[in-house]
Residue frames relative to the residue before (quaternion, step in Angstrom):
aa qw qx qy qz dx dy dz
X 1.0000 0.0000 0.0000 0.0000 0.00 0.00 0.00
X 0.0938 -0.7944 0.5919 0.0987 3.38 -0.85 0.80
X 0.4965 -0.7801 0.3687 0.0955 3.41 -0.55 1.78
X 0.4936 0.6672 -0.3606 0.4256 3.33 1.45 -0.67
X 0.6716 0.5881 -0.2399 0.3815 3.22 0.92 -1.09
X 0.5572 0.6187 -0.4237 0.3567 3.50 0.79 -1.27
X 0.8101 -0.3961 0.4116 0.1321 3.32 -1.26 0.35
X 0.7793 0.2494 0.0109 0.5748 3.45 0.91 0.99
X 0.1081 -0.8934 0.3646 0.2394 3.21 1.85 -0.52
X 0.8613 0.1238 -0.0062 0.4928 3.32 -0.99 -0.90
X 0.8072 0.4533 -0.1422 0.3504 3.64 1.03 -1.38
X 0.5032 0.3968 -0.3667 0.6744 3.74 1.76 0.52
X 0.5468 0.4671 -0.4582 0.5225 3.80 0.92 0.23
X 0.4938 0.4507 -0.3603 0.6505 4.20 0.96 -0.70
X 0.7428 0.4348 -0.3673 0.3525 3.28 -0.37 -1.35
X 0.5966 0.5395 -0.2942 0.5161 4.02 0.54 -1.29
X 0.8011 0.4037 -0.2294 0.3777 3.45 -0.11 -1.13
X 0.6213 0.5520 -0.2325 0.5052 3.47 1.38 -1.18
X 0.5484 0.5637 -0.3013 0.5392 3.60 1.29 -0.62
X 0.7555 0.4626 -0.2070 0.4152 3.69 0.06 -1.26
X 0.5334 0.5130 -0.4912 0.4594 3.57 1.22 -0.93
X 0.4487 0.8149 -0.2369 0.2801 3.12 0.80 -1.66
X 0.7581 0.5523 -0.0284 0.3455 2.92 0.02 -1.94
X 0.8151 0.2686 -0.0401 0.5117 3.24 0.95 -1.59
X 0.5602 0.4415 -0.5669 0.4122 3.48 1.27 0.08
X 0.4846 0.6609 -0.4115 0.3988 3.69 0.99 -0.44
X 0.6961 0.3916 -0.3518 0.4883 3.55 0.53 -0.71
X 0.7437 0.3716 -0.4000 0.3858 3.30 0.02 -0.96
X 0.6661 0.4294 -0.4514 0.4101 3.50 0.70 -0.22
X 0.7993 0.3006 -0.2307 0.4664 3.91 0.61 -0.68
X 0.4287 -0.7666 0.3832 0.2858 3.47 1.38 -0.62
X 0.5599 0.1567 -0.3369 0.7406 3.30 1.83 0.52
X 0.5867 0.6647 -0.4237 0.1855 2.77 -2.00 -1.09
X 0.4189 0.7253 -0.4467 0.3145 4.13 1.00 0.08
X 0.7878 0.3898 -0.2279 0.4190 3.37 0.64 -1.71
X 0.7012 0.5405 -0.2618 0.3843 3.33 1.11 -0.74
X 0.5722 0.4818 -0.3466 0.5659 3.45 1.17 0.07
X 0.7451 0.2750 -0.2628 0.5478 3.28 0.94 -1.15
X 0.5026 0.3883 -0.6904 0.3466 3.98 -0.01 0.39
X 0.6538 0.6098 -0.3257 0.3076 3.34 0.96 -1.59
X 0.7536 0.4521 -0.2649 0.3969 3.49 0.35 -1.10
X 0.7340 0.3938 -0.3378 0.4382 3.38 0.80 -1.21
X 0.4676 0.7158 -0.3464 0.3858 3.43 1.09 -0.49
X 0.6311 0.5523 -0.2394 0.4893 3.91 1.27 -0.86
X 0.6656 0.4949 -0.1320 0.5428 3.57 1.79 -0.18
X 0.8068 0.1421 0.0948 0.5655 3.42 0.79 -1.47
X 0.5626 -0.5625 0.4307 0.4261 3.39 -1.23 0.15
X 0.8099 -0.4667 0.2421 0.2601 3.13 -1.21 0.90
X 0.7854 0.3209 -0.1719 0.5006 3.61 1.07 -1.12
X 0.4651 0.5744 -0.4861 0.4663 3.38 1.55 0.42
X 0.7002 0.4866 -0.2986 0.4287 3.36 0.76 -1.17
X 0.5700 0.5703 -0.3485 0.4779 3.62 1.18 -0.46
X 0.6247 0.4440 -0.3454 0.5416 3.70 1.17 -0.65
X 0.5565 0.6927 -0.3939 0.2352 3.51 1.06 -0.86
X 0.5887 0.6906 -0.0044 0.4201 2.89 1.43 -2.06
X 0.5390 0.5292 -0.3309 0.5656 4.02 0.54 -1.10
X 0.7849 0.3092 -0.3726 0.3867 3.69 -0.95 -0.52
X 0.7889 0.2001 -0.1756 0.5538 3.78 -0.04 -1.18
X 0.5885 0.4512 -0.5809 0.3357 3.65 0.48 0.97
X 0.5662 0.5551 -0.4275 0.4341 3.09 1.65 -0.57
X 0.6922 0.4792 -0.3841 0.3792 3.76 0.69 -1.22
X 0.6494 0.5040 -0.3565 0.4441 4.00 0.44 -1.11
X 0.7976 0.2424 -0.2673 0.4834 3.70 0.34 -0.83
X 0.4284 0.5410 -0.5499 0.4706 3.82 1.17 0.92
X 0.6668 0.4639 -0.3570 0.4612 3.54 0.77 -0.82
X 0.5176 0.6031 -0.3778 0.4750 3.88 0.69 -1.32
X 0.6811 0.5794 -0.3099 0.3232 3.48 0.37 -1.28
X 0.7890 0.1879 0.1109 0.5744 3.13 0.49 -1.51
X 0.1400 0.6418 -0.6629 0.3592 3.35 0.09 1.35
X 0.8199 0.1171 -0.1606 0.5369 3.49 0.33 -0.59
X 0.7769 -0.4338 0.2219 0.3987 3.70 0.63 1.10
X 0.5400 -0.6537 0.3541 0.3947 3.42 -1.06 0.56
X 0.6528 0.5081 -0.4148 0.3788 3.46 1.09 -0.08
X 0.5377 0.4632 -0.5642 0.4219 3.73 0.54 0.46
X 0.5025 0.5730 -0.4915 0.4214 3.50 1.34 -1.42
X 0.8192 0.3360 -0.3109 0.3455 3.60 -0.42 -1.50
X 0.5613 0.4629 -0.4664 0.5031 4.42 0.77 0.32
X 0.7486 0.4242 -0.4091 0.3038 3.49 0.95 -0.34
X 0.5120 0.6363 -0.3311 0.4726 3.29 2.05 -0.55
X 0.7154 0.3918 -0.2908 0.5002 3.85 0.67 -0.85
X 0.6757 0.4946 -0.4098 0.3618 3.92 1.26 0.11
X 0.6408 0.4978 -0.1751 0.5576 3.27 2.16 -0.42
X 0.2551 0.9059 -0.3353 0.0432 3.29 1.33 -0.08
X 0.5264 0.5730 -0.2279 0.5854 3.31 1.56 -0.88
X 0.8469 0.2922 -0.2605 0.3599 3.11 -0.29 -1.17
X 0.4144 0.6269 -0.3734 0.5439 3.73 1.33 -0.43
X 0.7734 0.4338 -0.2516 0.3878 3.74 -0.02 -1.09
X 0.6342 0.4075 -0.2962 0.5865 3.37 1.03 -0.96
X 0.6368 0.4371 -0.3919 0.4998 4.33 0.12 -0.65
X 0.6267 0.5985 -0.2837 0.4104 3.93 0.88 -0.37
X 0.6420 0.3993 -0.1126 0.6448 3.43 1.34 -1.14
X 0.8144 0.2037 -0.3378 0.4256 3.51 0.22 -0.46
X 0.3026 0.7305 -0.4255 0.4403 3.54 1.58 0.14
X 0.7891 0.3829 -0.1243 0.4639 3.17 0.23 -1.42
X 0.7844 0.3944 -0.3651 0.3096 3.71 0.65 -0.26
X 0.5488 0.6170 -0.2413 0.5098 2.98 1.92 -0.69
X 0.4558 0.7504 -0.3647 0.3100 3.37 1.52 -0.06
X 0.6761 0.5965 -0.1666 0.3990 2.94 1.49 -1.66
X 0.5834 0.6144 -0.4071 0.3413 3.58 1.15 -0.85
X 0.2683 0.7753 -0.5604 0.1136 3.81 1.35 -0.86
X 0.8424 0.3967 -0.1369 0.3381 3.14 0.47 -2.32
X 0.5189 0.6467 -0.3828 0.4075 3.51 1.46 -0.59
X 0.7990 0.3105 -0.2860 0.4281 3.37 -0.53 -1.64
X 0.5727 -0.5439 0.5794 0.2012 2.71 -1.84 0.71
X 0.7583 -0.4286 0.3881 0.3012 3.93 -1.51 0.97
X 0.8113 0.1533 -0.2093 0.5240 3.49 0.73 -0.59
X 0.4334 0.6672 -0.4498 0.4058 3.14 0.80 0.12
X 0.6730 0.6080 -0.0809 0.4133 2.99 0.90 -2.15
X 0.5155 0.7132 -0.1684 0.4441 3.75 1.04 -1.10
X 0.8489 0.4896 0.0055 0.1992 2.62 0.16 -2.18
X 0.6365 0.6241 -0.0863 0.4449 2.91 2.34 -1.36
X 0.5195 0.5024 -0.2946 0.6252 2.83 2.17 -0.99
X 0.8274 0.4010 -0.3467 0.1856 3.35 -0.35 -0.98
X 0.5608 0.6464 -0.3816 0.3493 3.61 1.34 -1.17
X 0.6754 0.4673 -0.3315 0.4643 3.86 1.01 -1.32
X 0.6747 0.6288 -0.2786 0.2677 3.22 0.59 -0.99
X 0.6890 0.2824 -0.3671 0.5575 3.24 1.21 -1.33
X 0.4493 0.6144 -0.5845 0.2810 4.07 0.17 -0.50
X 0.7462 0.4498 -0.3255 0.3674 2.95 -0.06 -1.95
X 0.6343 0.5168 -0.3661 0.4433 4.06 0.60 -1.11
X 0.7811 0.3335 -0.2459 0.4671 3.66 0.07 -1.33
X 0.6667 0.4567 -0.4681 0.3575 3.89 0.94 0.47
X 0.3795 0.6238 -0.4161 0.5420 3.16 1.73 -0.75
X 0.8534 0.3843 -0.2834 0.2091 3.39 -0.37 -1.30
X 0.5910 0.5972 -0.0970 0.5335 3.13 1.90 -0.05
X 0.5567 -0.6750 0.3395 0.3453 2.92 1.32 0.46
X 0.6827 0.5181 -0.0993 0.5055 3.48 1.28 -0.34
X 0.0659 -0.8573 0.4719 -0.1951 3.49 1.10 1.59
X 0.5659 -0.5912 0.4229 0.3891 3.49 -0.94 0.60
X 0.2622 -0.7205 0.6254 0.1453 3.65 -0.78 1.39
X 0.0528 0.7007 -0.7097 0.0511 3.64 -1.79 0.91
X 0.8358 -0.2713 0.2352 0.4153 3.26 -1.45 0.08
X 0.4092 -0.6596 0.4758 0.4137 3.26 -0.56 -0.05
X 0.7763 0.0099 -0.0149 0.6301 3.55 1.13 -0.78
X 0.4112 -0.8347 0.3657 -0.0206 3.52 0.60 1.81
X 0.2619 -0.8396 0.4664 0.0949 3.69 0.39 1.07
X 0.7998 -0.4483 0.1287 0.3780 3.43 -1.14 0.10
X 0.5487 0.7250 -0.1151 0.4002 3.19 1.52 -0.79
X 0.6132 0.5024 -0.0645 0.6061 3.02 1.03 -1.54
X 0.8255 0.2809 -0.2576 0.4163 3.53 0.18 -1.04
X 0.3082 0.7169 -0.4252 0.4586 3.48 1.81 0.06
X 0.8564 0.3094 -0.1150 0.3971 2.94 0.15 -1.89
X 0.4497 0.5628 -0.5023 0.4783 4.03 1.20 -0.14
X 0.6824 0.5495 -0.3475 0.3342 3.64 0.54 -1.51
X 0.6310 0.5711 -0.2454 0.4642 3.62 1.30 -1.41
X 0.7173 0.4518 -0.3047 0.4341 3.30 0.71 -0.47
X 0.5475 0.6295 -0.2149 0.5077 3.30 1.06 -0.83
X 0.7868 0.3685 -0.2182 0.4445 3.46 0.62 -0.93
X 0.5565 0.5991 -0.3427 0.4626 3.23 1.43 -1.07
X 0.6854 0.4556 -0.2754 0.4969 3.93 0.81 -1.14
X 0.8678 0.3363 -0.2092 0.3001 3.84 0.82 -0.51
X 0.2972 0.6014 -0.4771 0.5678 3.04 2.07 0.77
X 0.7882 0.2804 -0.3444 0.4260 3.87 0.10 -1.07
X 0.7781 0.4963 -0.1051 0.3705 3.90 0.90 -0.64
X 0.5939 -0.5551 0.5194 0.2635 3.24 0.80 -1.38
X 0.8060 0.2055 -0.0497 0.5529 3.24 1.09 -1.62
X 0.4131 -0.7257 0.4997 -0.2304 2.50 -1.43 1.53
X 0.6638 0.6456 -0.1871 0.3279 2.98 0.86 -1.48
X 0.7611 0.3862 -0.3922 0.3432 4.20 0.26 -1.62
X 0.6277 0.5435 -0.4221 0.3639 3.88 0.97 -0.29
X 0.7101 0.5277 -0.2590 0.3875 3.53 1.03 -0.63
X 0.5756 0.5787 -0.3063 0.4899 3.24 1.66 -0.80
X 0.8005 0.4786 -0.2489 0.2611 2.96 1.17 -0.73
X 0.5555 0.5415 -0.2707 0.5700 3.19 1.68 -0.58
X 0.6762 0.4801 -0.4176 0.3713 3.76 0.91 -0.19
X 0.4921 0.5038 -0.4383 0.5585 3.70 1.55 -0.93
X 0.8622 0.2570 -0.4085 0.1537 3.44 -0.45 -1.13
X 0.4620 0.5591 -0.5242 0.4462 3.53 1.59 0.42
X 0.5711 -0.6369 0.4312 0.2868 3.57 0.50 0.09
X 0.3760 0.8158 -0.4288 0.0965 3.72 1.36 0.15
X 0.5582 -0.7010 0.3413 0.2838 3.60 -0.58 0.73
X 0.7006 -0.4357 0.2947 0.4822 3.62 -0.42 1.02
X 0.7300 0.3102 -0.3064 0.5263 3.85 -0.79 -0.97
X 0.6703 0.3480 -0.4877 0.4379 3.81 -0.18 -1.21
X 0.7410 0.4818 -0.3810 0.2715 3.29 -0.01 -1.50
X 0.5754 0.4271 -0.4526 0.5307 4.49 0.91 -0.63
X 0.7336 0.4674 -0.4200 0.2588 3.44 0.54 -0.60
X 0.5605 0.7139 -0.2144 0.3609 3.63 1.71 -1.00
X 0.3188 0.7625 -0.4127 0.3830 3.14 2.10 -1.02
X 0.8582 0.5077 0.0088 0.0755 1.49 -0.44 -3.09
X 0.5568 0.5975 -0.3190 0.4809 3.41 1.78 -0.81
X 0.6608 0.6336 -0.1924 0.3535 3.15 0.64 -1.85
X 0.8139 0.2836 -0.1383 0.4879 3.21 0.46 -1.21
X 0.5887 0.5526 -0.3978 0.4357 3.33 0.86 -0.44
X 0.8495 0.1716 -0.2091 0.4531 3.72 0.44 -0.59
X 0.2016 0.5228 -0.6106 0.5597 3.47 1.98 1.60
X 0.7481 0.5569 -0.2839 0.2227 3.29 0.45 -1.48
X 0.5731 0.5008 -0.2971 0.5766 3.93 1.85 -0.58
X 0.6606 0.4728 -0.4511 0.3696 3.34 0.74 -1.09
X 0.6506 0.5697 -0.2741 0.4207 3.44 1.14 -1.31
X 0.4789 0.5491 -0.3745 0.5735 3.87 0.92 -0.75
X 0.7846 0.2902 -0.2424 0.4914 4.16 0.01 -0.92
X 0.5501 0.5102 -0.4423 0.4914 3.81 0.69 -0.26
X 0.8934 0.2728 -0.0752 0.3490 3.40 0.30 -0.75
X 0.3000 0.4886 -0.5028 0.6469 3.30 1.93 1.09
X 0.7654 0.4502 -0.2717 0.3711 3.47 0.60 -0.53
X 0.6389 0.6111 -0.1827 0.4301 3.21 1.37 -0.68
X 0.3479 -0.7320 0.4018 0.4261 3.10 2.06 -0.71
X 0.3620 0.7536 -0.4124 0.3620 4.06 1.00 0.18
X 0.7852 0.0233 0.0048 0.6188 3.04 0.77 -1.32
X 0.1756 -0.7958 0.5611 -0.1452 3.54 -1.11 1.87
X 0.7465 -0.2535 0.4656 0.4021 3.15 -1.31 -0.72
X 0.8206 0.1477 -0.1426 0.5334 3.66 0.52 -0.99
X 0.6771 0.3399 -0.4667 0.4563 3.72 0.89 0.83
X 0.3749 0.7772 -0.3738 0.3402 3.61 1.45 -0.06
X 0.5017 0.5812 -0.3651 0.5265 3.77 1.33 -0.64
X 0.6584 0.5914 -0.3143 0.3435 2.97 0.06 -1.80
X 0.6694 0.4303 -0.1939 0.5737 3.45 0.53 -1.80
X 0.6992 0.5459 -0.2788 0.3678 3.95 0.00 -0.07
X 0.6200 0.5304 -0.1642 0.5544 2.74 1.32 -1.35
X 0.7501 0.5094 -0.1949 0.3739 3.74 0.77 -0.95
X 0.5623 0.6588 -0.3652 0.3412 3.31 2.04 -0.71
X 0.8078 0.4088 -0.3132 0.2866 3.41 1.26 -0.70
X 0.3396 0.6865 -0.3999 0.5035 3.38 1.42 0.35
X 0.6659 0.5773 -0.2535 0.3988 3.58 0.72 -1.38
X 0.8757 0.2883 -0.0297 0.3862 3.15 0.71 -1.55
X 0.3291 0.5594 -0.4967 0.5763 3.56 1.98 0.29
X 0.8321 0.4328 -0.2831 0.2003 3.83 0.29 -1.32
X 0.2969 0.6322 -0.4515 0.5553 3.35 2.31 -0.54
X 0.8089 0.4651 -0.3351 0.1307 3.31 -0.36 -1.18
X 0.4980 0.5632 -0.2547 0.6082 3.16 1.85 -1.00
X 0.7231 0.5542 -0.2768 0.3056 3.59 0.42 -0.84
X 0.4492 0.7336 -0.2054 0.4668 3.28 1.89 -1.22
X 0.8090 0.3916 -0.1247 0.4202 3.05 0.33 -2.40
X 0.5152 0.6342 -0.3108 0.4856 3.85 1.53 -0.77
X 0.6784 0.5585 -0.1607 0.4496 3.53 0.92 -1.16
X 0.5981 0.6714 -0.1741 0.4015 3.01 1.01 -1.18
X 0.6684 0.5127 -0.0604 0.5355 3.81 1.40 -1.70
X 0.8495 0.1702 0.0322 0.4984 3.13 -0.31 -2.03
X 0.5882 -0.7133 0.3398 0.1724 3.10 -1.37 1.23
X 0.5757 -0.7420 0.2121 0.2703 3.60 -0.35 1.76
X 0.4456 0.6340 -0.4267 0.4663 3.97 1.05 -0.52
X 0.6858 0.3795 -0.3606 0.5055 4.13 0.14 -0.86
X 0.8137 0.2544 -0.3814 0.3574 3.58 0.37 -0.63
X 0.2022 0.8080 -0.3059 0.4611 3.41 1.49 0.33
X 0.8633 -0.0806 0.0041 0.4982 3.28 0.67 -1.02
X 0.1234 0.5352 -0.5880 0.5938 2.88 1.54 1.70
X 0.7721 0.4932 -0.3335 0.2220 3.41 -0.18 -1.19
X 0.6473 0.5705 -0.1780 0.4730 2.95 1.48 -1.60
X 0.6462 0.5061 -0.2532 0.5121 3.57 1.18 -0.64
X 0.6701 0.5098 -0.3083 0.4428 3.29 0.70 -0.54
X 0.6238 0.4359 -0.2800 0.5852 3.79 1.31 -1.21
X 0.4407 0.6177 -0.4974 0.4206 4.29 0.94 -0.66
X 0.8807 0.3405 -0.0472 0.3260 3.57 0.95 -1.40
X 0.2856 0.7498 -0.2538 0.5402 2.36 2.32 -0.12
X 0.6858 0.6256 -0.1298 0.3485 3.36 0.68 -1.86
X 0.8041 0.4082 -0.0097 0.4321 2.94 0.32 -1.70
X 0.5301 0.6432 -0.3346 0.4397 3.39 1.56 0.20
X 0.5592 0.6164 -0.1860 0.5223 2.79 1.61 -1.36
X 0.7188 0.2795 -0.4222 0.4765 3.77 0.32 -1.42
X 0.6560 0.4493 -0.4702 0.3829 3.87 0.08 -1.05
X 0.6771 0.3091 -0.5394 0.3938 4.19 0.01 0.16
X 0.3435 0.7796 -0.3048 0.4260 3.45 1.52 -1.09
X 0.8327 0.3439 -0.0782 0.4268 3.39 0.02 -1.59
X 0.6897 0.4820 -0.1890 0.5063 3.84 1.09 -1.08
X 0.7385 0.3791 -0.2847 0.4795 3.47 1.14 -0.72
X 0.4240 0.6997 -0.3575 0.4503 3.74 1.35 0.48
């Protein structure tokens, strides 16, 4: 793929890259929150299933590192403590993959954006998604199913897990690390769903490459940011940022219907 070409020339190449930094200083500071900026953002540029190919590579590489910060043995206790819900986001990942070529642009949009802005404008409201306190198989079945179902057509993954991990009450570190798992081995399954799906190819594989090193310069900045200033303010930056994030999505969603 030559980028020069894309629509916009040189300036949707800034714009892309300027996104992804973006993207990844967000994560490293909240530990979600990548795909949804980057479907959303790159999405304001390109067609929707490009920006979805965009997205696939530097989620797999950022939420490999997240993972394993604290070694592959925590990673592999956090996989055998989520097992359920993992298995079920895997299966419905992969089927919901296929719809890429089906649904229609607004349609497709729309799925992303409606959850997205809720989940944000309740957070910011004091009024977070409420679950069990300690979410039995079933439940975490049916979180995982949902998840997967939203990060086969999209990428994003993230507002169901955040939510089932606050309302278990996990403890800061486990919980960046639970992400980093989660999504990271959404982020392969999703990476093989969509070689198969035909989405992600030879001539959109750059693109995705090209975006890994933005992604993972801004994690880093985001990390060292995280690290300092206390994590609640950027919290509801983040949430504010995906509110607008959101609502991007329904207004193209809605216009391209």
């Amino acid at each position: 793929m030559d980028f020069l070409t894309l629509p916009g020339g040189p300036g949707v190449m800034i714009a892309i890259v300027s996104i992804a930094a973006l993207a990844g200083l967000v994560k490293g500071m909240v530990g979600f929150a990548m795909p949804m900026i980057l479907i959303s953002g790159l999405g304001s540029v390109m067609a929707p299933e490009l920006a979805l190919a965009g997205l696939i590579v530097p989620t797999v590489a950022t939420n490999g590192w997240q993972a394993l910060r604290q070694g592959p043995a925590a990673a592999w206790n956090s996989v055998k403590k989520f097992k359920v819900f993992l298995l079920a986001g895997l299966l419905l990942l992969l089927a919901s993959a296929q719809l890429v070529r089906i649904l229609p642009q607004g349609v497709m949009l729309l799925l992303i954006g409606v959850p997205i802005a809720l989940f944000a404008l309740s957070s910011l409201r004091g009024r977070p998604l409420r679950l069990p306190p300690r979410p039995g198989p079933r439940v975490e079945a049916m979180i995982g199913a949902v998840a997967g179902f939203f990060g086969g057509i999209s990428g994003v993954w993230g507002p169901p897990t955040v939510a089932m991990l606050t309302a278990q009450g996990t403890e800061k570190t486990e919980q960046i690390r639970i992400q980093g798992v989660i999504y990271g081995l959404g982020a392969v399954a999703l990476f093989g769903a969509h070689v198969a799906s035909g989405v992600l190819n030879r001539d959109t594989l750059p693109l995705s490459l090209l975006l890994t090193v933005p992604a993972v310069l801004g994690m880093w900045a985001g990390l060292r940011v995280h690290d300092r200033i206390e994590q609640r303010a950027f919290r509801k930056l983040t949430l504010a940022v995906l509110l607008l994030a959101g609502l991007n999505l329904i207004r193209r969603g809605i216009l391209t219907l």
